[in-house]
C-alpha positions as CSV (number, residue, x, y, z in Angstrom):
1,X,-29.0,9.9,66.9
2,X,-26.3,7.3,66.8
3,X,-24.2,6.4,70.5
4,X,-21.3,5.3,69.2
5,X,-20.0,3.4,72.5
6,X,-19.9,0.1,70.4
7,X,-20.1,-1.0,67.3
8,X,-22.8,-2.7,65.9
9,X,-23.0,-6.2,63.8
10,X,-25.2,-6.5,60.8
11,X,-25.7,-7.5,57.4
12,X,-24.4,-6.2,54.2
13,X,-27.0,-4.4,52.1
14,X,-27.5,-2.2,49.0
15,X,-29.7,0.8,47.2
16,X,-32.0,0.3,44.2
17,X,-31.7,2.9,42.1
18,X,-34.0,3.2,38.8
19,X,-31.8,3.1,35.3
20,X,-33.0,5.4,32.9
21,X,-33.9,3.3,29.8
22,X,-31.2,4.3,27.1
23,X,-27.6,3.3,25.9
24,X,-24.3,4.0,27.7
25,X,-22.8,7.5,26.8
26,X,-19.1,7.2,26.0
27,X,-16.9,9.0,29.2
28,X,-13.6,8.9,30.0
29,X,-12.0,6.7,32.3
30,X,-12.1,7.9,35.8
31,X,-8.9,8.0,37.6
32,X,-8.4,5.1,39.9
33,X,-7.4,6.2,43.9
34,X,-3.8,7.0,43.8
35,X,-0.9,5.1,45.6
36,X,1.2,8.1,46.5
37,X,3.2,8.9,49.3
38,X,0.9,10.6,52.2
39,X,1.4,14.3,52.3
40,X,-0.8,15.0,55.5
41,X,0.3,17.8,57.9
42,X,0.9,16.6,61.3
43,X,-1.8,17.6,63.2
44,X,-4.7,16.1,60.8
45,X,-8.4,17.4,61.2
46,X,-11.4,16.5,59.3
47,X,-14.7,17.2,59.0
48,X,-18.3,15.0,58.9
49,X,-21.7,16.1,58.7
50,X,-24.5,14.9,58.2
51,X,-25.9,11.2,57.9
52,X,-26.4,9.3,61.8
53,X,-26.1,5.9,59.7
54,X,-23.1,6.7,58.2
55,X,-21.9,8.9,61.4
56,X,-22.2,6.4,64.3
57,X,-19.9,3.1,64.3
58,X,-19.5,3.6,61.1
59,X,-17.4,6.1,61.1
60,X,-15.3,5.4,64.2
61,X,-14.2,1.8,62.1
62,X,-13.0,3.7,59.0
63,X,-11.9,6.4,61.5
64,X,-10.1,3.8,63.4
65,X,-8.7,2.0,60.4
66,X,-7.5,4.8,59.0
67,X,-5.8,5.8,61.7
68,X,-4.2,2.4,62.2
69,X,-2.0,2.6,58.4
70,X,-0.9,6.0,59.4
71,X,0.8,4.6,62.6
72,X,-1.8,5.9,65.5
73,X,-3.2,3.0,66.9
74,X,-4.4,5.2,70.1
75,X,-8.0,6.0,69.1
76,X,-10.7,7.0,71.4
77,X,-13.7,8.6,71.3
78,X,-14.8,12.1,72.8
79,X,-18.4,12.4,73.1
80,X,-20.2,15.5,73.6
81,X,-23.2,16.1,75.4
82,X,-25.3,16.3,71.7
83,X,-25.0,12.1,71.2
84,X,-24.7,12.6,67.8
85,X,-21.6,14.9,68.1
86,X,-18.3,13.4,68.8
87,X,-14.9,13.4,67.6
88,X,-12.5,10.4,67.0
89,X,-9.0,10.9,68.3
90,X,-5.9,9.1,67.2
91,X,-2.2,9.3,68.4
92,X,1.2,7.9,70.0
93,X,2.8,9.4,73.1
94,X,6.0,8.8,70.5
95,X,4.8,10.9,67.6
96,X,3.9,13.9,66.8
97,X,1.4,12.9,64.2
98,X,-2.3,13.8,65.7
99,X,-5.3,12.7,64.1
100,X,-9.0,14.7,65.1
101,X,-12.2,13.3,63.0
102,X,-15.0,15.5,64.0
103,X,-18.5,13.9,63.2
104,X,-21.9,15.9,63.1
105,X,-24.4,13.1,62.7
106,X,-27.6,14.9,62.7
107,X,-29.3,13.1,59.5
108,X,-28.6,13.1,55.8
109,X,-30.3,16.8,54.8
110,X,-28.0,18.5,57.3
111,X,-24.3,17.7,55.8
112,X,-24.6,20.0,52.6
113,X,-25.0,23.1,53.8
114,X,-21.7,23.0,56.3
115,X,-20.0,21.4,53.3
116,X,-20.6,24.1,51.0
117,X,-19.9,27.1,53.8
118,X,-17.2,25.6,54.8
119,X,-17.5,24.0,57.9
120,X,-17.3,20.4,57.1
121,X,-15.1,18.5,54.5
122,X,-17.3,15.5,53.5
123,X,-21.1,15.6,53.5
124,X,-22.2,11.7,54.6
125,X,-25.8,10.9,53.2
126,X,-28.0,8.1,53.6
127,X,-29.6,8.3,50.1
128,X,-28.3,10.8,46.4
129,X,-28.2,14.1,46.4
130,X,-30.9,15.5,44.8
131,X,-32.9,19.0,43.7
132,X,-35.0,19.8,47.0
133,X,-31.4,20.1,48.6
134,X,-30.2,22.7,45.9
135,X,-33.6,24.3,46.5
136,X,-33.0,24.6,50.7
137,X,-29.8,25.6,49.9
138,X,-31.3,28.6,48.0
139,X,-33.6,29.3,50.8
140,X,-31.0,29.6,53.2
141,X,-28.7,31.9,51.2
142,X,-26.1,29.9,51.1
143,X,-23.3,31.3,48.3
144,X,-21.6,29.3,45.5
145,X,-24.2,26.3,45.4
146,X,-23.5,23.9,42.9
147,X,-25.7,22.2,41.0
148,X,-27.1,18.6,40.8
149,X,-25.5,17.7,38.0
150,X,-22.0,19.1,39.7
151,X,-22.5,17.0,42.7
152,X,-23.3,13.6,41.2
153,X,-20.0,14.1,38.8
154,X,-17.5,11.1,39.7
155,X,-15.0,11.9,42.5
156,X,-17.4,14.6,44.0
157,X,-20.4,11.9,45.2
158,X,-18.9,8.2,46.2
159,X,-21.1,5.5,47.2
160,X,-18.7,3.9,49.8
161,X,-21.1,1.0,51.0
162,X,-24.7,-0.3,50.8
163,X,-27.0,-0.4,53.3
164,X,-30.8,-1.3,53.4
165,X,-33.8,-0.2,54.8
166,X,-36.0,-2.6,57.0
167,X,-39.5,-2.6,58.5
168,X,-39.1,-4.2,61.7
169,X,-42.0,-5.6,64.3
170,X,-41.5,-7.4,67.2
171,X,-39.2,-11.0,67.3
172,X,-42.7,-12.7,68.5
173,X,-45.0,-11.3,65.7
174,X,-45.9,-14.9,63.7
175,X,-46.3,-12.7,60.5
176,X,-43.7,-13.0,58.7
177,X,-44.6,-11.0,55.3
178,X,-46.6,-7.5,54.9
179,X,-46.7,-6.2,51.5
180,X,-46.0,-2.8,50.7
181,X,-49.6,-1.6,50.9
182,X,-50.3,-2.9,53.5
183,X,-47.1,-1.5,55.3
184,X,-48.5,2.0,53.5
185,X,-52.1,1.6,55.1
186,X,-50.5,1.0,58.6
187,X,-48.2,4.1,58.1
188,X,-51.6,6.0,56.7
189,X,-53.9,4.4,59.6
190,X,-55.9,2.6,56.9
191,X,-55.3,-0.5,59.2
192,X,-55.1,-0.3,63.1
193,X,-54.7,-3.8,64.2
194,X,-52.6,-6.7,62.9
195,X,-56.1,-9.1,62.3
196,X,-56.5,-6.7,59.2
197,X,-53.2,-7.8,57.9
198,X,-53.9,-11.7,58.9
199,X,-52.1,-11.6,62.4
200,X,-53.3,-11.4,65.8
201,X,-56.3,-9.3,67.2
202,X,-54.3,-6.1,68.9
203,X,-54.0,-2.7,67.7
204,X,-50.9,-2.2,66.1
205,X,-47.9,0.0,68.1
206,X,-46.4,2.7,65.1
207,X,-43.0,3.8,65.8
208,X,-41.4,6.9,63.7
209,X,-37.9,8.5,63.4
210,X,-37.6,11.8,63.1
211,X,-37.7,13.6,59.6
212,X,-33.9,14.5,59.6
213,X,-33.2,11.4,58.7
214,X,-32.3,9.6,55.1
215,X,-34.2,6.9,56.2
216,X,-37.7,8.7,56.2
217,X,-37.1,9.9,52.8
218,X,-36.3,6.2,51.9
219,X,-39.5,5.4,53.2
220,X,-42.1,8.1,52.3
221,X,-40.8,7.9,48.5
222,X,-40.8,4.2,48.0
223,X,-43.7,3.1,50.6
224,X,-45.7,6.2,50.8
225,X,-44.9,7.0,46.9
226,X,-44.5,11.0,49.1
227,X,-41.4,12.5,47.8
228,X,-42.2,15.5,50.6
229,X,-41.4,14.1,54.1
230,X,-43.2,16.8,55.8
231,X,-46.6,16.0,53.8
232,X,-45.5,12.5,54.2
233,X,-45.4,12.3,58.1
234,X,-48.5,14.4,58.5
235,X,-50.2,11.2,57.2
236,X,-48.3,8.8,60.0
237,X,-51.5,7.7,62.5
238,X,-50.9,8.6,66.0
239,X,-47.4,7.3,67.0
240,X,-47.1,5.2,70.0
241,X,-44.0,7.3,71.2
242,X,-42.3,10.2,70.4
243,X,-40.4,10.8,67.3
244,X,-37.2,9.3,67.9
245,X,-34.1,11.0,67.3
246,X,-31.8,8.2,68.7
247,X,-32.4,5.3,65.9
248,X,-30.9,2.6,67.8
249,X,-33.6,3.5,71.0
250,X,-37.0,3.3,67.9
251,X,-35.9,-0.9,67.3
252,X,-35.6,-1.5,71.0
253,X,-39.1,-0.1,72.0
254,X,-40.0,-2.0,69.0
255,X,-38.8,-5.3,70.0
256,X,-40.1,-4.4,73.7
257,X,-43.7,-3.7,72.2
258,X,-45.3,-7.5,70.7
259,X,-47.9,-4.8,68.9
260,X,-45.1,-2.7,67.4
261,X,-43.8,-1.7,64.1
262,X,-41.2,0.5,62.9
263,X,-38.6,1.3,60.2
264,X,-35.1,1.8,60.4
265,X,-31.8,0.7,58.9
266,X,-31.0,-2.9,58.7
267,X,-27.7,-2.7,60.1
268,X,-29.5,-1.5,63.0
269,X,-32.8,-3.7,63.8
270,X,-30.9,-5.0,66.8
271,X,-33.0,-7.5,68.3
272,X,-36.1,-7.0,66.3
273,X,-37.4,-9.1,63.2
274,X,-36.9,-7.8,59.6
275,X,-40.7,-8.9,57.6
276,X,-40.5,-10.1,54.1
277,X,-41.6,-7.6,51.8
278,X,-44.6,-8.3,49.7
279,X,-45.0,-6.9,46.0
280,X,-48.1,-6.8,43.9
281,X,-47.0,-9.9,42.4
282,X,-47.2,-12.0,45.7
283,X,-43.7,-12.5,46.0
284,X,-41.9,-11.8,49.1
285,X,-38.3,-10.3,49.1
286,X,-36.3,-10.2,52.0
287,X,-32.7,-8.1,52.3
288,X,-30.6,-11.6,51.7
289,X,-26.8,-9.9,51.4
290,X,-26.3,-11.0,47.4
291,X,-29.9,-10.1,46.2
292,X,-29.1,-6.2,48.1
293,X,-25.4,-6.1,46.6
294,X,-27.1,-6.4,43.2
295,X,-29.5,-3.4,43.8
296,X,-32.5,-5.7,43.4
297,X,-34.2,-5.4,46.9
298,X,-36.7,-2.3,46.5
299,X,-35.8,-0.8,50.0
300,X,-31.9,-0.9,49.8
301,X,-29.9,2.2,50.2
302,X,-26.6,3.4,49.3
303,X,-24.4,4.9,51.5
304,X,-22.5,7.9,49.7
305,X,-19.8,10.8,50.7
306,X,-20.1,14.2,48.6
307,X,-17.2,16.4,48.5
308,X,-17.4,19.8,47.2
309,X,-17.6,19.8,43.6
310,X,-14.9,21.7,41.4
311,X,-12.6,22.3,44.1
312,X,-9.1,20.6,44.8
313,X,-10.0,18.5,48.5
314,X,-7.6,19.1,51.1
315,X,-4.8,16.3,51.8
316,X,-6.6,15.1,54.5
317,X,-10.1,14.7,52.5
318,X,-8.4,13.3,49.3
319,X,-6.3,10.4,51.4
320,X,-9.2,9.3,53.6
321,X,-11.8,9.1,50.5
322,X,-9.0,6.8,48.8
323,X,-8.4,4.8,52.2
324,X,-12.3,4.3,52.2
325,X,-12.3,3.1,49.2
326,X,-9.5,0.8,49.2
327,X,-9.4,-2.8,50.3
328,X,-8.9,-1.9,53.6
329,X,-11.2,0.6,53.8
330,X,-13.9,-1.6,52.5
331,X,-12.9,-4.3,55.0
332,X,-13.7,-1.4,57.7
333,X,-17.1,-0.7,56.4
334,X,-17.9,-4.5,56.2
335,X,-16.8,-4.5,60.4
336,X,-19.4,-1.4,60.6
337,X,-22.6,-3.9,60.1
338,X,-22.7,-2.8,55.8
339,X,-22.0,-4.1,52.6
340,X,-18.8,-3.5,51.3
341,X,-18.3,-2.8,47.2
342,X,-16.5,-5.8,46.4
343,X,-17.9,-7.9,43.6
344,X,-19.6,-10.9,45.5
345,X,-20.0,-13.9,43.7
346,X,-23.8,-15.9,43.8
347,X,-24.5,-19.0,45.1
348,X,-24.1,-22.1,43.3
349,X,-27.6,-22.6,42.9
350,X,-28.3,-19.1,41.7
351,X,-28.2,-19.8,38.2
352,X,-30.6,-22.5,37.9
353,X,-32.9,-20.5,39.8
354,X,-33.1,-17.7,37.9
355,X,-33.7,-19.9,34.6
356,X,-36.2,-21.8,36.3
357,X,-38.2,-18.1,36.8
358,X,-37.4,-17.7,33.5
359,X,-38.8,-20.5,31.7
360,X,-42.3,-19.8,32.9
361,X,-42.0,-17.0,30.6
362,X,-44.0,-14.5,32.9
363,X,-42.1,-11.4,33.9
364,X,-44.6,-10.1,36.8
365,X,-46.3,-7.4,34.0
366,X,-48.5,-10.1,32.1
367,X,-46.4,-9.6,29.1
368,X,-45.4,-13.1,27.5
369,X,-41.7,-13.0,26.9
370,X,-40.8,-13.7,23.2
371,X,-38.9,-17.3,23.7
372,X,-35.9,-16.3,21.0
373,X,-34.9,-14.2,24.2
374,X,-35.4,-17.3,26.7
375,X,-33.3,-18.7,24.7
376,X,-30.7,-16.3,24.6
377,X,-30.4,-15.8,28.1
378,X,-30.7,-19.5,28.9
379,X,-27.4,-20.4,26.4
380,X,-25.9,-16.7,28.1
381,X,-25.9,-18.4,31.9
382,X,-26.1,-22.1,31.1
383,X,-22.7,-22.4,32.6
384,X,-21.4,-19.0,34.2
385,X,-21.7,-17.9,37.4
386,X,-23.5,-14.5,38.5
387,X,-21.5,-11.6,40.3
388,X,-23.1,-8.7,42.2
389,X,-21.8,-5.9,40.2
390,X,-24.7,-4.9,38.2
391,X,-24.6,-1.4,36.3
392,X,-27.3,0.9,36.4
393,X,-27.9,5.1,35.7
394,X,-28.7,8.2,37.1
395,X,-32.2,8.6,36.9
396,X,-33.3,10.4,33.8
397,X,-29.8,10.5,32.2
398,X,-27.8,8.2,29.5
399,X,-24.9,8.4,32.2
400,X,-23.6,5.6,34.7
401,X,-24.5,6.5,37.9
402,X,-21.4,6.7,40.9
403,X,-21.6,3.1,42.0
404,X,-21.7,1.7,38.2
405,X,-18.6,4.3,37.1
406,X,-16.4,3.1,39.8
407,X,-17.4,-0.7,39.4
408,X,-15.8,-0.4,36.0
409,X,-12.6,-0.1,37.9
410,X,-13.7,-2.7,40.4
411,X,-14.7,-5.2,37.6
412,X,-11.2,-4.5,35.2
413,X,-8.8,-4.9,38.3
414,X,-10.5,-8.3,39.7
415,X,-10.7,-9.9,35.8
416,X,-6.3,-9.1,36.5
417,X,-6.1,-11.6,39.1
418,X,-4.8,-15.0,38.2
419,X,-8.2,-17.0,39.3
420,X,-10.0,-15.2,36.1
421,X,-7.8,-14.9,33.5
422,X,-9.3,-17.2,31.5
423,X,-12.9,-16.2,32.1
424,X,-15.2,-14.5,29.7
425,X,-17.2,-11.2,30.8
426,X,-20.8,-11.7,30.0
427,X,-23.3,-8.6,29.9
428,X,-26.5,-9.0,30.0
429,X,-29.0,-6.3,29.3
430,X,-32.2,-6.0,30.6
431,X,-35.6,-4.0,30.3
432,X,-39.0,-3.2,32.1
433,X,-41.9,-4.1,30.5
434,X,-43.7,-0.7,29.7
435,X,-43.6,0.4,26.1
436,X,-42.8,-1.5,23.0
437,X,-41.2,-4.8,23.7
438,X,-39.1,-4.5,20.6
439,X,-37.5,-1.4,21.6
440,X,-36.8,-2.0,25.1
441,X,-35.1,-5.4,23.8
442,X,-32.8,-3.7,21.5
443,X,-32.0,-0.8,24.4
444,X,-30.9,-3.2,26.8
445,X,-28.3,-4.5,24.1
446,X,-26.9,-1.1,23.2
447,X,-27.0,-0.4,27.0
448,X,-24.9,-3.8,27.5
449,X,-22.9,-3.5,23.8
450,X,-21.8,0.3,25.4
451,X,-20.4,-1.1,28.6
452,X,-18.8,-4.1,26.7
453,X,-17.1,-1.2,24.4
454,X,-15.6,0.8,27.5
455,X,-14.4,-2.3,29.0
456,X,-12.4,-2.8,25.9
457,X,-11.3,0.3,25.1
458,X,-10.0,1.8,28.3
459,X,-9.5,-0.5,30.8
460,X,-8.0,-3.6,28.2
461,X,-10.4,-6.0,29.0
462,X,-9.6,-8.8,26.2
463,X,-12.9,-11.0,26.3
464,X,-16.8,-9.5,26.6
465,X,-19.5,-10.4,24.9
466,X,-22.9,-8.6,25.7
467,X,-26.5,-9.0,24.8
468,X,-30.3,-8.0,25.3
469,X,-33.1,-9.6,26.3
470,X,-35.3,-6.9,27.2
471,X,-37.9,-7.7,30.0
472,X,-37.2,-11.5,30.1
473,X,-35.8,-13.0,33.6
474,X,-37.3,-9.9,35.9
475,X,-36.1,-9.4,39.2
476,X,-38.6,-7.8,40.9
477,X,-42.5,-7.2,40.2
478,X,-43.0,-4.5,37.0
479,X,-46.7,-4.8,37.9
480,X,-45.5,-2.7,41.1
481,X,-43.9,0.8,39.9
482,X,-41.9,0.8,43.3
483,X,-40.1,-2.7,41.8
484,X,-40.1,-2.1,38.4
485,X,-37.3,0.3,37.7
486,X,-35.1,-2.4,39.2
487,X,-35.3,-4.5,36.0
488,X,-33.3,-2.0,34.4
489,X,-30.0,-2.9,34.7
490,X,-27.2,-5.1,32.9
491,X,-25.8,-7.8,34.7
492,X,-22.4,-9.5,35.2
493,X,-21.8,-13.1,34.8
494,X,-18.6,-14.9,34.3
495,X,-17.8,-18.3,32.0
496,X,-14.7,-19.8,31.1
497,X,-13.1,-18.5,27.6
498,X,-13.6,-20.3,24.4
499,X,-10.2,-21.2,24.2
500,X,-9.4,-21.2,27.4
């Protein structure tokens, strides 16, 4: 797992996750993180198991951060002689304040069950909770388990930053994009040298992680299309090392093997190459920080924190989940090498970009878009600029998933600040292209009309206008159904007020 000696750079990244395609249900406002005074015992211990990306430097910023506006700037770190066990320790020879974080990074599927028995406070996890966990938890006998529905409520699963994953090869390799079958036939042993996939003439070097982690379900479900890791690593050709339990050790035999390929967190490719990814359409996507804080690069991941659902946290749990959270807790997770939630704005040549794709009225599904909706979308953008929020649901459900309940918040306190008070809220609404064009055009409008409408209503947002346009100006493939689910999402986009 992780050595958390020192803390590694990297760049901010985020999780596509699929929208379910129907309108917003109304729910009530959830409660924003509260300002109160801090009512933590003195001697403060908490509890974290489970993901080795969130649980190596990671958590010793937030750890350290946190400790820092409590008034215990003495932090070290106690390793044990498990690497991916260690405790954070915080003090002041003056005080008698002690703060103990205890971290049991072992990989994402191992933090529920010591959540729900009791032995950990927060469960960290690499990608959403999800009904094979209920179902292990059943094997085990573990009492009172919750269930799905329970653990993706709001204030029992937070995203708290965005990661993504990458398939790194070596820094020398001259190809520079694989699609994603080809990456799946390498991972299958279809293909067992790099002239199959247009590079040089040598058999290709496969490196692995072992299956604990939330990265190998990231990869097995969108490359492999194998929601069952075990079935999914049976599959994996014969590796060229070990199964590697340490994922910082899996990019450096990668970038010390010119033959070598591998998978792992972005935040820790170290000094191997990230390849572009390929879709069925031919284009090539690589994990540029705006494209993965908009959920729109296919291997993104968000990193989340579950409480246990239905019960009152302890003081400790409740204060760090709103310091986390908070400015400078998002600051902390940006130092970690991730993506922090704050609403990034695009670059200045965004905009013409994306109606330049527009205009050639293809979406990637070899469905002509209707040019009424061109249109709309064209005069929609023509002069606002693009921000990264972009809401999207829990799969299968007419609800807002985690991320898209708290960006409300996110989105309603930055349209406060004097810079945007005379800005205009633009939703856009969006579609795939499966199914009847007419219908999915007038669901992405009630999906955008129904944020618009809870904007309004409870957080006083004054000016929003929303629309649909259905499958016009796609952001990913919809040929490829790995991609496609990303096109369903509303957008953000900001232009000055009518009468402002």
């Amino acid at each position: 797992m992780h050595r958390v000696t020192k803390l590694l750079p990297g760049l901010g990244v985020a999780l596509g996750i699929a929208m379910a395609a129907m309108p917003v249900a109304a729910q009530p406002r959830p409660a924003a993180p509260a300002a109160a005074a801090s009512t933590l015992p003195n001697d403060i211990t908490l509890r974290l198991a489970g993901s080795s990306t969130i649980g190596g430097p990671l958590v010793v910023e937030l750890a350290t951060a946190w400790a820092k506006k409590l008034g215990l700037p003495g932090v070290r770190v106690d390793s044990g002689l498990d690497p991916d066990e260690y405790d954070v320790i915080a003090e002041r020879a003056e005080s008698v304040r002690k703060l103990r974080v205890q971290v049991r990074a072992k990989g994402s599927s191992t933090g529920l069950e010591p959540l729900l028995r009791g032995q950990a406070d927060i469960w960290m996890a690499s990608r959403p909770a999800r009904e094979s966990d209920i179902e292990a938890m059943r094997r085990r006998n573990v009492p009172n388990i919750p269930t799905l529905a329970q653990l993706q409520q709001a204030g029992t699963e937070n995203v708290i930053g965005l990661d993504a994953l990458a398939v790194v090869v070596h820094p020398r390799n001259p190809l520079k994009l694989l699609s994603m079958t080809q990456i799946k036939d390498i991972y299958s042993g279809r293909v067992t040298n790099w002239s199959q996939v247009g590079g040089q003439n040598q058999p290709i070097a496969v490196y692995s992680m072992e299956t604990t982690f939330g990265a190998v379900d990231a990869f097995c479900g969108t490359i492999m299309g194998v929601s069952d890791v075990a079935r999914c690593m049976e599959a994996f050709p014969r590796l060229a090392a070990p199964r590697f339990a340490v994922l910082e050790e899996l990019s450096d035999a990668v970038a010390a093997n010119p033959a070598g390929i591998g998978f792992n967190s972005l935040s820790l490719r170290r000094s191997t190459r990230p390849i572009q990814l390929g879709t069925e359409c031919g284009v090539g996507i690589e994990p540029d920080t705006f494209r993965i804080k908009t959920d729109e690069y296919p291997l993104g991941r968000r990193l989340l924190m579950y409480v246990y659902p239905g019960r009152a946290p302890s003081p400790a749990t409740r204060e760090f989940m709103q310091f986390v959270l908070s400015p400078e807790g998002q600051a902390a997770v940006s130092a970690g090498g991730f993506a922090d939630l704050a609403p990034g704005k695009a670059s200045d040549t965004y905009g013409a970009d994306r109606l330049d794709n527009v205009r050639n009225a293809q979406d990637g599904g070899r469905q002509r878009i209707r040019p009424t909706d061109v249109r709309a979308f064209e005069e929609a953008i023509g002069s606002a600029d693009r921000l990264s929020i972009t809401f999207r649901f829990q799969a299968g459900t007419n609800n807002l998933d985690a991320r898209a309940e708290a960006d409300l918040v996110r989105l309603s306190e930055q349209m406060k600040l004097p810079a945007f008070e005379k800005q205009q809220i633009v939703l856009v609404g969006f579609s795939g292209a499966a199914g009847d064009y007419a219908e999915n055009r007038t669901l992405s409008r009630e999906r955008a009309e129904a944020i618009r409408d809870r904007l309004v209503a409870n957080y006083g947002i004054k000016d929003a206008v929303a629309l649909g346009v259905g499958p016009a100006a796609a952001v990913a493939c919809n040929l490829d159904p790995n991609t496609a689910p990303l096109n369903q999402r509303v957008e953000v986009w900001l232009r000055k007020s009518v009468g402002g």
